[in-house]
N, C-alpha and C positions, 0 to 999 in steps of 0.2 A: 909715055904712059906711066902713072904712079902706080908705084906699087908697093904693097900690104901687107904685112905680116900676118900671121894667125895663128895664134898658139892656141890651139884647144880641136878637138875632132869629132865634140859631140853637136847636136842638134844647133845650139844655138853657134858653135862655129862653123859649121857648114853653112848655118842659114844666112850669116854674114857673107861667109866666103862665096856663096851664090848670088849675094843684093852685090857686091862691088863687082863681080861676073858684070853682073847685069847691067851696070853704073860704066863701065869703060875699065874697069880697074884693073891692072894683074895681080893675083894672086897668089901668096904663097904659107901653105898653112902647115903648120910645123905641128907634130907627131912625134909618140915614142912610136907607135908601129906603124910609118907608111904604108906597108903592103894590106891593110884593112883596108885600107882608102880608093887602092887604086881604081874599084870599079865604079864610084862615085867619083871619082874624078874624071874619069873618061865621058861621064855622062855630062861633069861638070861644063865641060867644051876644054878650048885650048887656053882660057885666062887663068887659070890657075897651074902649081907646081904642088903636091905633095913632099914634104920631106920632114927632116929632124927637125927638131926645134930651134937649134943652133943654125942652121942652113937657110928655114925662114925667117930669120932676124936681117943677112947679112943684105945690104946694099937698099930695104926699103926707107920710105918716108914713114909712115905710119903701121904702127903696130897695133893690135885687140886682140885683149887678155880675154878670151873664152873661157876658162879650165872648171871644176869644180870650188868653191871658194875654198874647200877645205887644203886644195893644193897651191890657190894661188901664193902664200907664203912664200913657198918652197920654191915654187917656178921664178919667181922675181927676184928671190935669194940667187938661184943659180945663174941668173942670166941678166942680174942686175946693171953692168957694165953693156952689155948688148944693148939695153934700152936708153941708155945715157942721149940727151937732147933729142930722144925721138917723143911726140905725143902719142900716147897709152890709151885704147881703150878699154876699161875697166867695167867689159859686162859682169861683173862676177857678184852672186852674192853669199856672203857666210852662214849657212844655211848649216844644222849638226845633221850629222847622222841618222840621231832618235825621229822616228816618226810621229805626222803631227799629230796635234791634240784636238780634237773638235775642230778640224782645220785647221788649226793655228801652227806654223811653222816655228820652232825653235830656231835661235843665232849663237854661233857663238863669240859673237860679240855683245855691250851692251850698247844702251844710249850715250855713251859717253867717251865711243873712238870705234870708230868706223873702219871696214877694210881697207875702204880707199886711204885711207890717214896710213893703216899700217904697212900699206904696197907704199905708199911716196915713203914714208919714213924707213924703206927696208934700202930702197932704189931713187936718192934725195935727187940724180939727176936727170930723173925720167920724169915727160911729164905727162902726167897723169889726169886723167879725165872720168869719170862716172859718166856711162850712158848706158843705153839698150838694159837696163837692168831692172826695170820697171814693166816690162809686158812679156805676153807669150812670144817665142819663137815662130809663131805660125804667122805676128802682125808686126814683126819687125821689118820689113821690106815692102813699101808698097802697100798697106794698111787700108780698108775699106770697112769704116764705119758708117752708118746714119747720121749720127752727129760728127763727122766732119774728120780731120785731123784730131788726131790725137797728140797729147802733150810728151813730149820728151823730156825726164827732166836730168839735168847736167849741172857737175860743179867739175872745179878743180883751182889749183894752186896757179896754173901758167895763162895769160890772157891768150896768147897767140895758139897754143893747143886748144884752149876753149871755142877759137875761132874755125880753125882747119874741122874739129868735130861738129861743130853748128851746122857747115856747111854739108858734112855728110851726114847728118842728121836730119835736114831739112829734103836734101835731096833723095832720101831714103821713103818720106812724106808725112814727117813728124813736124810739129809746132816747138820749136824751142822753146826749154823756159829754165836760163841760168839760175841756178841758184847759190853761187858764191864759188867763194873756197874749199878745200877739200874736206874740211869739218862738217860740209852742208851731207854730206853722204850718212851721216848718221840719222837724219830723215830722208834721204832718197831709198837707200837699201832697204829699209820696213817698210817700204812701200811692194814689197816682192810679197811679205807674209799677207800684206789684205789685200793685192791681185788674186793670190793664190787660194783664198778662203772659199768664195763662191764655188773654187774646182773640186776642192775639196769633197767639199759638204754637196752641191748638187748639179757636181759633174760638168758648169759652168765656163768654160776657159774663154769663151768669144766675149772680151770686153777686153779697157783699155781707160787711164788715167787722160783726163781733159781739165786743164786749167780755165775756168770760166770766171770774164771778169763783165 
């Protein structure tokens, strides 16, 4: 059975750590306070492990960076070596503090170097992928729209992580749609600000990005 790491303990990593539940996966999602976790973990089933962050790195195939993007910095700094030849998933996005403006969500990055650029460039032997970073938590697993599948959209530097992710991306019930190298994340990441507008402004969260050709 493969299994997962998951560094992050909010909404969007539990809601992972429940789709790979779901998927056949084992889980193991890494915390500074496991004892929050534990009763959500029992509800979880038996596929998952609560623990430190350091203890969910050791022994899986794949990893996904959940955290806040304000911490992903930090997290990839400390436990850069941990992720060395594993494929990264990088739901994270750099999102400030300040609250939005007429819905419009602040970054604090600009157009011209993306977190994903600054996670590979912090952890050069990790490889790293952009995914799930584009819709709500509530339509990452298992997605039910009218029009169909919705698009996932993906980059990263490594082919063979870009592949291992397709596959759980597809199998999650997303439409793949690579979009390059890890440069490409400086248009996948603003795509979080105009999901997030309609929520904003009127209370909107049920929709989802579709590439239509």
């Amino acid at each position: 059975m493969t299994s997962v790491g998951i560094i992050g303990s909010g909404i969007v990593g539990q809601t992972l750590a429940a789709g790979f539940i779901k998927k056949g996966y084992q889980v193991k999602l890494g915390t500074s306070a496991p004892e929050k976790l534990q009763e959500w973990a029992q509800e979880a089933g038996k596929g998952v492990e609560v623990s430190s962050v350091a203890e969910c790195l050791k022994g899986v195939a794949l990893v996904v960076l959940a955290v806040k993007g304000s911490a992903a910095e930090e997290v990839v700094t400390k436990y850069r070596e941990d992720l060395s030849n594993l494929p990264v998933i990088d739901a994270c996005n750099p999102i400030a503090s300040k609250p939005p403006e007429n819905g419009i969500l602040s970054f604090t990055t600009d157009y011209n170097q993306s977190l994903l650029e600054k996670l590979q460039f912090i952890a050069p032997k990790a490889h790293f992928v952009k995914a799930f970073s584009c819709i709500g938590a509530y339509a990452m697993v298992d997605p039910s729209f009218v029009g169909g599948k919705p698009s996932m959209f993906i980059c990263g530097n490594n082919a063979e992580a870009k592949k291992t992710v397709s596959q759980i991306v597809e199998l999650f019930g997303h439409e793949v749609e690579d979009m390059g190298v890890a440069a490409a994340a400086r248009a996948i990441e603003p795509l979080c600000i105009l999901w997030c507008i309609p929520g904003f402004l009127k209370n909107d969260w049920m929709h989802a990005f579709k590439m239509i050709r």
